[in-house]
N, C-alpha and C positions, 0 to 999 in steps of 0.2 A: 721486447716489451709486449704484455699481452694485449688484449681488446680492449679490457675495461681500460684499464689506464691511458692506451691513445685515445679513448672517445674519450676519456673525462678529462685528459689535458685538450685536447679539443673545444671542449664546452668553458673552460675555466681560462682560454687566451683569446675567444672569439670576441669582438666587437659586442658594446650593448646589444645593437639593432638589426645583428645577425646570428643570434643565437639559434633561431629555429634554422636559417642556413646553414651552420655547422653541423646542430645536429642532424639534419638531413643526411648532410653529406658523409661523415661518420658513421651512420647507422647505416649507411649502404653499403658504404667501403669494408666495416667492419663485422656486419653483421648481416649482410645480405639485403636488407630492406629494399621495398620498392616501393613503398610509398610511408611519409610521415609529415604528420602535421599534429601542431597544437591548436588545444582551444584552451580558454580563459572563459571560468566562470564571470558570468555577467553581475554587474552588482546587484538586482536584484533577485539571484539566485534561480533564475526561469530557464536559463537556456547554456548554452559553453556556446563562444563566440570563436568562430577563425583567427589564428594572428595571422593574416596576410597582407598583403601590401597591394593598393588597388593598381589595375583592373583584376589584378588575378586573386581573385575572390570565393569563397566556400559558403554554404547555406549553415546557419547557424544549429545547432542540435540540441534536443529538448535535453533537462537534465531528469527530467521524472520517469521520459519511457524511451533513452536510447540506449545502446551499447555501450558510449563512452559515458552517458550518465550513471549507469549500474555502477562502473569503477568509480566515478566520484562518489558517489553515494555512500557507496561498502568501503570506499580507502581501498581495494583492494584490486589485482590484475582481471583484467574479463575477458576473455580470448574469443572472437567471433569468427566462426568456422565458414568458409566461402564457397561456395559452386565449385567454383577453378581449381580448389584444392590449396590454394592461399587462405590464409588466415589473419585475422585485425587483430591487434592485441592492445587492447585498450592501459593504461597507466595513468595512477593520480599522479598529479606532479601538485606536492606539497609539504611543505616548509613546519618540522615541528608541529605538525596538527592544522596550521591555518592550511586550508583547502584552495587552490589557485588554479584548479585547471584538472588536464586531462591530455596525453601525448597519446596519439594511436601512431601502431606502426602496425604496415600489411608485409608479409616476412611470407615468403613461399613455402610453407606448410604447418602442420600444427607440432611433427616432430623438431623443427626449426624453435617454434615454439617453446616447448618444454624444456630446449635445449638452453635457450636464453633467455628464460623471463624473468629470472633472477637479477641477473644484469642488466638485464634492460630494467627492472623498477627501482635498481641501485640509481643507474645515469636518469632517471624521469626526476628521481630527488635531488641529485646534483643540479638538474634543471631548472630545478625550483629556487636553489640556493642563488644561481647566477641568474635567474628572472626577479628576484627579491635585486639583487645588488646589482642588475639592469636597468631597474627604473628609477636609480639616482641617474641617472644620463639617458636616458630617452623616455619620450612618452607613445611608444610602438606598444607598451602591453596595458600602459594604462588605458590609452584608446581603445583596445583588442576588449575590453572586458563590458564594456559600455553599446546596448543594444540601442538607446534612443541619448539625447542628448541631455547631461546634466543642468541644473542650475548652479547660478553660481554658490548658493548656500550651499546644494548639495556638495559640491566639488570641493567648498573647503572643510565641509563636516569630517569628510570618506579619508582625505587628507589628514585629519586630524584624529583617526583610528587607529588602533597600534593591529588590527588585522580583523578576522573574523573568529575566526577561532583558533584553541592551542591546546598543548596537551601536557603533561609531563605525569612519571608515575603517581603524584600526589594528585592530581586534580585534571580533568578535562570542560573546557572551556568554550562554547559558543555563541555568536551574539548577530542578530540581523535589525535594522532599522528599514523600515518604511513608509513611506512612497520611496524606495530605494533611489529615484531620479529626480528627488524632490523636497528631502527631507529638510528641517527647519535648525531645532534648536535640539533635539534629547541627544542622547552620547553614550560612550561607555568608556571605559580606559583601564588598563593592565600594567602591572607590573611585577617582576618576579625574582628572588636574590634565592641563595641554596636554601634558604631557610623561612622566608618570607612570598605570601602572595596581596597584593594590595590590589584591590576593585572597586571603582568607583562608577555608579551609573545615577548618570544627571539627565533629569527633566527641565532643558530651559523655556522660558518663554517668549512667546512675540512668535512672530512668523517672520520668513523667508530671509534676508539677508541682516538683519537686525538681530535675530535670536540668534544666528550663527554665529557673529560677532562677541555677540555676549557670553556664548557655548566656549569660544575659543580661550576668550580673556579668562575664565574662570578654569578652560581646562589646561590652558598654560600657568596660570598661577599654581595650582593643586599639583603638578609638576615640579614647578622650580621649589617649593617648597617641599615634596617629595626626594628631590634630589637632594635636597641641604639637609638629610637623615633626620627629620622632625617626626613627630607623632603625629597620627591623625588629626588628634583632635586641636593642633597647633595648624597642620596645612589647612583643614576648615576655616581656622581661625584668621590667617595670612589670606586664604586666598578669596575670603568674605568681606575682608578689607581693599583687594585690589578689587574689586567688583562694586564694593561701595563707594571710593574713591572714585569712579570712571561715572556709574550713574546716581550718586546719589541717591539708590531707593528707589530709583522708579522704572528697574529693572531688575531682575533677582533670579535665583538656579535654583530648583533643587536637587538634592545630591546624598547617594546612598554611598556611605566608604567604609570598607572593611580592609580589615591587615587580618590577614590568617596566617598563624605559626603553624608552618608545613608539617612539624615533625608531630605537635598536639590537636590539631584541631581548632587552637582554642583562638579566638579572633575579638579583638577591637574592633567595633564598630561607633559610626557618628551616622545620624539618622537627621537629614537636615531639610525637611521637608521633603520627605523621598520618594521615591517609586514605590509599586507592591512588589511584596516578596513572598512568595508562598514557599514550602519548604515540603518535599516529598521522602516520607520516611515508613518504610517499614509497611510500602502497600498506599499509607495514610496523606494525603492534601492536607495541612494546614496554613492559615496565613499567620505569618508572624511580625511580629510588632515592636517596635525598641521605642523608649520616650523619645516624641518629637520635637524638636529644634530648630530655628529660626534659619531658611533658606538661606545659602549666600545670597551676600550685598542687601539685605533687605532693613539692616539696620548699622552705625558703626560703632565697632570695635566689638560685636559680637562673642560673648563665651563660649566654647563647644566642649563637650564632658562628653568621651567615650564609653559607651557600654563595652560588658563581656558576654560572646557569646560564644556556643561550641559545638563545633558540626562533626559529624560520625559518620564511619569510611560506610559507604553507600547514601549517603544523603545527595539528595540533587536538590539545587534551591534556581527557585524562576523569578526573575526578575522582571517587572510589566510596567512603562509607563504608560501616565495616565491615558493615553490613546489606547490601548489596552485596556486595563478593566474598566474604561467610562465610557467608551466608544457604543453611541447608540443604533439600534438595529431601526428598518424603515417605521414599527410601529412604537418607537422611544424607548425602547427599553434595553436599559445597560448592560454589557458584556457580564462586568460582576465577579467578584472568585468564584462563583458555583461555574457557573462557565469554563472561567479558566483552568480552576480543578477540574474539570471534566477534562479539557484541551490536555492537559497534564497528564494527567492517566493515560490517554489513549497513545498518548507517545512515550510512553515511561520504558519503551523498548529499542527505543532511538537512543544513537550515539546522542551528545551533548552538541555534536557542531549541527544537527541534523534538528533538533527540537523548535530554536526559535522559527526555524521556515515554514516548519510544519502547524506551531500554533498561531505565526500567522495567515495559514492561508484557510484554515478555520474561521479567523477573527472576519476575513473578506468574505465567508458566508453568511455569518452572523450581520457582518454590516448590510449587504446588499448592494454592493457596489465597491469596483477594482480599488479605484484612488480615495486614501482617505483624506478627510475635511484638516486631519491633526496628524504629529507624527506618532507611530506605534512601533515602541522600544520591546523585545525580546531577550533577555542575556540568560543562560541557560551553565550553571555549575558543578558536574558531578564532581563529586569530594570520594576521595579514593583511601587517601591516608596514607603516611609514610610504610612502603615496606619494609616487614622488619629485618633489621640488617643490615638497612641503606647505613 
């Protein structure tokens, strides 16, 4: 039996809650390793956290200017060359494009290296696979990713995310909310069949464990009626009725939802009091605009009438809730799409999972202060287009 295959049956019978023990242990026996650990992206994207188990504890590491931050960055192996002649070799460990971390392992030399970094960035995604279907039975990495402590809105928002980002050859996909440790009501949510991508990005209202509530109700409704193979403009319609039935009107979501047909471009959209969407094409910032429609729950039994719309292989399209383009600077003056076009441009060279971080920590200059008053939604889409031949 070679290496690979004992280390990955290794990783694929360990215990939830000992998975970085296995692979420790694996990676020594198999591969010479003398030192490995993981970190876990933080949720607000600032730093890779230790998974360790206290007292035996490690210093968090920046993701903007470390070693293991460069491999999360780029997705790709970064090998750090050492005095001793040892070498770090950094590995994203990440699931289909959503981004979860970082495995380093220090291997006694760089020809060691070369030798096995292939394998070793095969086993860091296997890693990823079984830290995904880890934490239905332990909360060791959902802890691991958390620098300060959540609230409880945040905790059931983050919960109620299908990830951060994803990829497939049609489309790459990234999205960050902020105050990461505090957020209230905005969202986002995914879904994907061979031929189908469905995105929904809701701005709800109220603040802290009220707006969460009403975030969930409306994002489990657009769900289950998701699931029962309806149209859009039917899950609006259904899930604007569970929303109204609960408050009455005097609570409400807005909510952008598209279905794009993977193999055309061509996409159904319901525009129901929505986020901004600007649309990056061919060099150009535009914002685009579909007739607007009456936010869930805001009245009953609500009509929703899908537009067509149709996006082209290099299109990247930004999506900002209102904490975004309204969010005022110390002397009152609003973010705005000129702004945000700018933010756009300057990242127009970033991957899609890498965009929304990046326009929000623009937006924290603009504001003039870390923690913002509202939350501020990012969803970031590059449109690739079916390859021909798929």
């Amino acid at each position: 039996m070679n290496r690979f295959v004992t280390a990955e049956r290794a990783l694929r019978t360990a215990a939830p809650h000992a998975l970085l023990d296995a692979t420790r242990a694996v990676l020594v026996e198999q591969y010479g390793a003398e030192d490995v650990e993981l970190f876990m992206a933080d949720y607000g994207l600032s730093v890779l956290q230790p998974v360790s188990v206290l007292p035996h504890t490690l210093e968090p590491v920046s993701v903007h200017n470390s070693p293991a931050g460069r491999a999360f960055g780029s997705q790709r192996p970064y090998c750090e060359d050492g005095r001793d002649g040892r070498a770090r070799l950094h590995l994203p460990v990440s699931v289909r494009g959503d981004r979860l971390g970082v495995l380093s392992v220090t291997l006694p030399g760089g020809e060691t290296v070369r030798r096995f970094e292939a394998e070793l960035a095969d086993l860091a995604d296997v890693l990823a696979h079984e830290v995904i279907v880890a934490e239905r039975d332990t909360d060791l990495y959902l802890q691991a990713r958390r620098k300060d402590r959540l609230t409880l809105a945040a905790e059931m928002q983050w919960q109620l995310l299908p990830g951060r980002s994803c990829s497939r050859p049609e489309y790459e996909l990234g999205a960050q909310l902020e105050p990461a440790y505090a957020i209230f009501g905005d969202n986002f949510d995914w879904s994907a069949t061979a031929d189908h991508l469905m995105l929904y990005v809701t701005n709800g209202m109220g603040e802290g464990i009220e707006a969460s509530l009403l975030t969930n109700l409306a994002i489990n409704a657009l769900r289950n009626a998701r699931r029962a193979g309806i149209s859009i403009a039917d899950q609006a319609a259904l899930a604007d009725q569970a929303v109204y039935a609960h408050y009455q009107g005097r609570c409400y979501l807005s909510v952008l939802m598209f279905d794009f047909d993977l193999a055309t471009g061509r996409a159904s959209v319901v525009d129901a009091g929505s986020p901004r969407l600007l649309r990056l094409r061919d060099g150009t910032v535009e914002h685009v605009t579909f007739d607007a429609q009456l936010p869930l729950g805001m009245f009953e039994e609500t009509d929703y009438v899908a537009q067509d719309f149709q996006v082209r292989p290099g299109d990247r399209l930004v999506f900002a809730s209102d904490g975004v383009h309204a969010v005022a600077s110390p002397k009152g003056e609003a973010y705005g799409d000129a702004a945000l076009a700018r933010a756009i441009q300057s990242t127009r060279l970033l991957p899609a999972a890498e965009v929304p971080r990046a326009i929000l920590r623009e937006l924290t200059g603009h504001r003039g202060e870390s923690v913002p008053d509202d939350d501020a939604l990012v969803v970031c889409l590059d449109w690739h287009g079916r390859p021909a031949g798929s």
